[in-house]
Backbone as a chain_set.jsonl record, in Angstrom:
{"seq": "XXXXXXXXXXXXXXXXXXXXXXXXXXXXXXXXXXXXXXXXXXXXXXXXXXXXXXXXXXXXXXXXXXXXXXXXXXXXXXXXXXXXXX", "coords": {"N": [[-42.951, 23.524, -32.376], [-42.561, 22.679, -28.86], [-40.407, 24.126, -26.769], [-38.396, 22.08, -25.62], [-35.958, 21.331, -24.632], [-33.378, 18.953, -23.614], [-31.624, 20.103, -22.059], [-32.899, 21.9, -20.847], [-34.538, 20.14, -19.525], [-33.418, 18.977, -17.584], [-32.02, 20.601, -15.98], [-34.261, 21.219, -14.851], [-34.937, 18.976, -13.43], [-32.943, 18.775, -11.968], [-33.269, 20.919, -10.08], [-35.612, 20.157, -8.74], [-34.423, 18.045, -7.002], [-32.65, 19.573, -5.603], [-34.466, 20.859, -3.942], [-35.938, 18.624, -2.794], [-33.883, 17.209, -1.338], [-33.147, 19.314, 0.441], [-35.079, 19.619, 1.89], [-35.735, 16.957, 2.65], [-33.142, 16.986, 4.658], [-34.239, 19.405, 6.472], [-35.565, 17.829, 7.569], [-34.602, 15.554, 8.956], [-32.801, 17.002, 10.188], [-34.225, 18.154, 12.34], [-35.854, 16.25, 13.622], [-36.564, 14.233, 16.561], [-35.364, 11.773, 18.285], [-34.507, 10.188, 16.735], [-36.775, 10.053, 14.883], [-39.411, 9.693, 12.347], [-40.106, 12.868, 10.699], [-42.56, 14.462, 8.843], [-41.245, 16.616, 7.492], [-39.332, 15.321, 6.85], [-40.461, 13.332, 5.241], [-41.679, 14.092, 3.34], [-39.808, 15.168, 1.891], [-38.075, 13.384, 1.079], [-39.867, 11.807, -0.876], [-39.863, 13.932, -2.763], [-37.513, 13.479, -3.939], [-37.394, 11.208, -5.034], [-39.35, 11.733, -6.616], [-38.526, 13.685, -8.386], [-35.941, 12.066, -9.572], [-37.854, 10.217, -11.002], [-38.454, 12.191, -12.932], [-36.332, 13.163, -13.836], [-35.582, 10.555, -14.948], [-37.527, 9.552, -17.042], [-38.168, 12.237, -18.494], [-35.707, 12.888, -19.554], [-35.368, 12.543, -23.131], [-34.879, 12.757, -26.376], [-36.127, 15.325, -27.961], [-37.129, 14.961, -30.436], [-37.312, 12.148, -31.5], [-37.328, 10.884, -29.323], [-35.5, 9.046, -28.145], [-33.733, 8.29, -25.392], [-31.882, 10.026, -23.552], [-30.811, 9.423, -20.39], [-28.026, 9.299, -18.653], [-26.14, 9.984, -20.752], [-23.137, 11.846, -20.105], [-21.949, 14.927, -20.612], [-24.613, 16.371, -21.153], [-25.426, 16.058, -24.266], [-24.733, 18.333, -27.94], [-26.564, 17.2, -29.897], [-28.751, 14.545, -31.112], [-28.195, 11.269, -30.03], [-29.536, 9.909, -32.001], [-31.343, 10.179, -34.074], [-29.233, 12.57, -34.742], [-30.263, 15.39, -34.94], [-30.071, 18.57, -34.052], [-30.013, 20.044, -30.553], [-32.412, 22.436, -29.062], [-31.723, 25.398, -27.888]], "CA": [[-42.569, 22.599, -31.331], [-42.156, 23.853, -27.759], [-38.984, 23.953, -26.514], [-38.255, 21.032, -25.05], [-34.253, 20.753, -24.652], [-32.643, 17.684, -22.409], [-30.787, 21.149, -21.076], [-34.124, 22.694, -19.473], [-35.016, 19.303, -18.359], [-32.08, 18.249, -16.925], [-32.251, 21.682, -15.142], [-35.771, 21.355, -13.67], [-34.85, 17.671, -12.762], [-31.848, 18.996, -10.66], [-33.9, 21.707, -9.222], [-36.505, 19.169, -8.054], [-33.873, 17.223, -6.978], [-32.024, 20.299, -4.639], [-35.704, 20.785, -2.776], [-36.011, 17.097, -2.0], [-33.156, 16.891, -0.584], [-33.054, 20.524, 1.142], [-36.483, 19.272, 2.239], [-35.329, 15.862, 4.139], [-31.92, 17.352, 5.652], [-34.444, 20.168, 7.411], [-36.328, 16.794, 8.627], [-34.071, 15.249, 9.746], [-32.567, 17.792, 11.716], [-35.613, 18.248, 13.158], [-36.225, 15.106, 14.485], [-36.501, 14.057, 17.937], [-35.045, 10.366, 18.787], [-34.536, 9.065, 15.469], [-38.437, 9.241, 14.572], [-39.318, 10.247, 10.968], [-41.133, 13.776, 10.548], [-43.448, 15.151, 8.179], [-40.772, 17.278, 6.352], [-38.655, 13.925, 5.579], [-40.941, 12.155, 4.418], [-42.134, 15.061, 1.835], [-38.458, 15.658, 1.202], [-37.618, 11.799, 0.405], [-40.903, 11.003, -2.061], [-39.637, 14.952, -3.555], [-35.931, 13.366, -4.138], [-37.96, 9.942, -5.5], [-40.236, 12.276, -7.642], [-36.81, 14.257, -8.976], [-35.563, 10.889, -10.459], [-38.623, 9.788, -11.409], [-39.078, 12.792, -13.702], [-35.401, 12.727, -14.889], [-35.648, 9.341, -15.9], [-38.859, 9.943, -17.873], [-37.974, 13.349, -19.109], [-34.739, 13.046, -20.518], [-35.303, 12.276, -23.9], [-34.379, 13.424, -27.477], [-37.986, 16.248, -28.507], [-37.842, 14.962, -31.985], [-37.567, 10.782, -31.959], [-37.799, 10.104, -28.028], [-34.192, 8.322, -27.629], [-33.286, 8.242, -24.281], [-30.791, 10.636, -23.368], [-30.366, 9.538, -19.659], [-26.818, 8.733, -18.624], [-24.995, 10.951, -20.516], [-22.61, 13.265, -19.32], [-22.217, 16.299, -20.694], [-25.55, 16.316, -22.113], [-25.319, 15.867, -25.65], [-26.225, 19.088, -28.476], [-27.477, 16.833, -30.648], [-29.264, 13.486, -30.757], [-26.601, 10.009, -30.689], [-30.098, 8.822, -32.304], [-31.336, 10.827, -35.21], [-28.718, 13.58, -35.13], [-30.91, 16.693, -35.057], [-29.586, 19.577, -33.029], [-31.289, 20.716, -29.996], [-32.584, 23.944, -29.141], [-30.91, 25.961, -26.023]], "C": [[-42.145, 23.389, -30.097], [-41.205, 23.493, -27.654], [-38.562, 23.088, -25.5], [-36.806, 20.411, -24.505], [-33.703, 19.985, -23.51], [-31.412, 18.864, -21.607], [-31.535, 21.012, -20.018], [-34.399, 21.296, -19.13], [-34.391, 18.567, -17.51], [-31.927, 19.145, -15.439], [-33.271, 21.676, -14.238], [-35.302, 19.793, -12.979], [-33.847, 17.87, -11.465], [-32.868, 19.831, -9.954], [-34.746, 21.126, -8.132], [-35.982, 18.247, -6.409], [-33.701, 17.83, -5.655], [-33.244, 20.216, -3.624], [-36.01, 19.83, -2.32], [-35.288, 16.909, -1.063], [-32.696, 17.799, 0.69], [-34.188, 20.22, 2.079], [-36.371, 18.252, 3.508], [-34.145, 16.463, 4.866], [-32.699, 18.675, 6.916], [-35.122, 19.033, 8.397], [-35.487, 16.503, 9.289], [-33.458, 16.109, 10.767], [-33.297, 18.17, 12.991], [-36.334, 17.031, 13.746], [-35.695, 15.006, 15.188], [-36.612, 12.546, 17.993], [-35.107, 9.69, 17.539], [-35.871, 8.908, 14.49], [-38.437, 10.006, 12.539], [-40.696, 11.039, 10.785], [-41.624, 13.361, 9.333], [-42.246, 15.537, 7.083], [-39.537, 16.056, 5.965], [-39.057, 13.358, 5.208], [-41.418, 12.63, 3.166], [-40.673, 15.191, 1.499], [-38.241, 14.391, 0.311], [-38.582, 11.927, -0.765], [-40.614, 12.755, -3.825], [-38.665, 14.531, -4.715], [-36.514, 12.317, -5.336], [-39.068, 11.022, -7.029], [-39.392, 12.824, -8.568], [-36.329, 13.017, -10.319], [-36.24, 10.175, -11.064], [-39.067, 10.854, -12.929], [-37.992, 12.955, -14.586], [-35.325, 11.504, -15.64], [-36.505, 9.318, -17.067], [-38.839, 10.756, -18.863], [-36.793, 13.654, -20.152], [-34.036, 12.174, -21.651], [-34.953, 13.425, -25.513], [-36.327, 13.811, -28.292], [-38.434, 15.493, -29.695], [-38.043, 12.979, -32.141], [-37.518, 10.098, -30.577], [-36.583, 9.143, -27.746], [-34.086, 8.682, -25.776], [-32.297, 9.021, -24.055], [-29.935, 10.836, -21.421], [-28.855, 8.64, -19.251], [-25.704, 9.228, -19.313], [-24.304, 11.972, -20.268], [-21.066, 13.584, -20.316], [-23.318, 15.637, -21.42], [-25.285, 16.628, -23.568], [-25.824, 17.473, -26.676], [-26.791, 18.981, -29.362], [-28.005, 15.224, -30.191], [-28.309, 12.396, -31.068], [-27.786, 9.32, -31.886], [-29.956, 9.595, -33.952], [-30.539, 12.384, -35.638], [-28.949, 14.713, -35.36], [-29.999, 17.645, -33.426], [-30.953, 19.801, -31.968], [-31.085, 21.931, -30.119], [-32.009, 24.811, -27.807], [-31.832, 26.874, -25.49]], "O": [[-41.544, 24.463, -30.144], [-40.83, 22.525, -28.317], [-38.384, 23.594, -24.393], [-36.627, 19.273, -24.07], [-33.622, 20.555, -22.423], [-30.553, 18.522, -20.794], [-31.369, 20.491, -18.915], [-34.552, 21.319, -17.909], [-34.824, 17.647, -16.816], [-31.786, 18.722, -14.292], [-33.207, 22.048, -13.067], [-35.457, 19.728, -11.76], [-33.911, 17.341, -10.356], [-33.388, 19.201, -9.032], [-34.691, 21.438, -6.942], [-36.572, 17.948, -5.371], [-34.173, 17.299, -4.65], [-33.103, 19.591, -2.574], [-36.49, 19.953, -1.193], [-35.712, 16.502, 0.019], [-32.098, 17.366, 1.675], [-34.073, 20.725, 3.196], [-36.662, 18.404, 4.695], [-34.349, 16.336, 6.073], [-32.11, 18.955, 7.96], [-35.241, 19.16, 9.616], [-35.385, 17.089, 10.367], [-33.585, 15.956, 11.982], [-33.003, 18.387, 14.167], [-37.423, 17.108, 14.314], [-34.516, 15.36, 15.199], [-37.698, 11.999, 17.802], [-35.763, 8.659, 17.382], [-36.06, 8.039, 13.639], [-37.583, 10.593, 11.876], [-41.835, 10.575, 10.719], [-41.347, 12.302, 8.77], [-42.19, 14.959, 5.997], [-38.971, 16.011, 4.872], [-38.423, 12.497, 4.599], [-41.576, 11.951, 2.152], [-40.603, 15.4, 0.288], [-38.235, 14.389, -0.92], [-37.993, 12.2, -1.811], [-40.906, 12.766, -5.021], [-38.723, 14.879, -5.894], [-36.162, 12.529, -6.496], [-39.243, 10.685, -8.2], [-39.532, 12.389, -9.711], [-36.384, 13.121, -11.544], [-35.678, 9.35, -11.785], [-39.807, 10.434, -13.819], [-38.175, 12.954, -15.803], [-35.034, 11.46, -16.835], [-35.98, 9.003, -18.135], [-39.279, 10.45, -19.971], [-36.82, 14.346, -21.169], [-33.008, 11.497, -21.615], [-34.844, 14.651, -25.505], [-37.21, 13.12, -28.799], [-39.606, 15.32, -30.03], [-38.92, 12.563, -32.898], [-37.64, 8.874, -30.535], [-36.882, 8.305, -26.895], [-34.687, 9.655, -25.322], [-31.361, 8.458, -24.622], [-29.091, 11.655, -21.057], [-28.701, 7.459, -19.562], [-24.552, 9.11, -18.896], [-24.854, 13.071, -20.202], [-19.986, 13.06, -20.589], [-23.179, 14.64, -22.129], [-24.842, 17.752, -23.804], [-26.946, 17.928, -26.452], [-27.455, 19.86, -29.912], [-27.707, 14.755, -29.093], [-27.653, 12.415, -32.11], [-27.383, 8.431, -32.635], [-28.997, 9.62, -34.723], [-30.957, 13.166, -36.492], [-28.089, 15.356, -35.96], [-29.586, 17.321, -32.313], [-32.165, 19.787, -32.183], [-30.24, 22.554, -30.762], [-32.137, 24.317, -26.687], [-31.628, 27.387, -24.389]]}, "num_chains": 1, "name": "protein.A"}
């Protein structure tokens, strides 16, 4: 099984997350009269893609539970109780 842990994807989901948003704050600064560049509109659909992949992604490798919403990520499953892997 690859290694699949609601750590690392929690991790790439933030990462996603930081460039979205690093992405629209250079737009916006960079806009002239309120208008909406190029690099906010790739930043926004980045931020939208981010949460789109945490929502999706953070599940339990072995029976697919849902594991979004809690906090501290869990290091086993609330479903079938298997440990993850780090």
């Amino acid at each position: 099984m690859k290694n699949n842990s609601p750590q690392k994807q929690a991790a790439i989901s933030w990462i996603i997350l930081m460039i979205g948003i690093l992405l629209a704050v250079i737009g916006a600064m960079t806009a002239k009269e309120y208008r909406v560049n190029l690099c906010l509109l790739i930043g926004a659909m980045v931020v939208i893609g981010g949460i789109v992949y945490h929502l999706t992604m953070m599940k339990c490798p072995y029976c697919g539970c849902s594991l979004v919403g809690y906090r501290p990520i869990p290091k086993e499953c609330p479903k079938c109780h298997k440990k993850f892997e780090e």
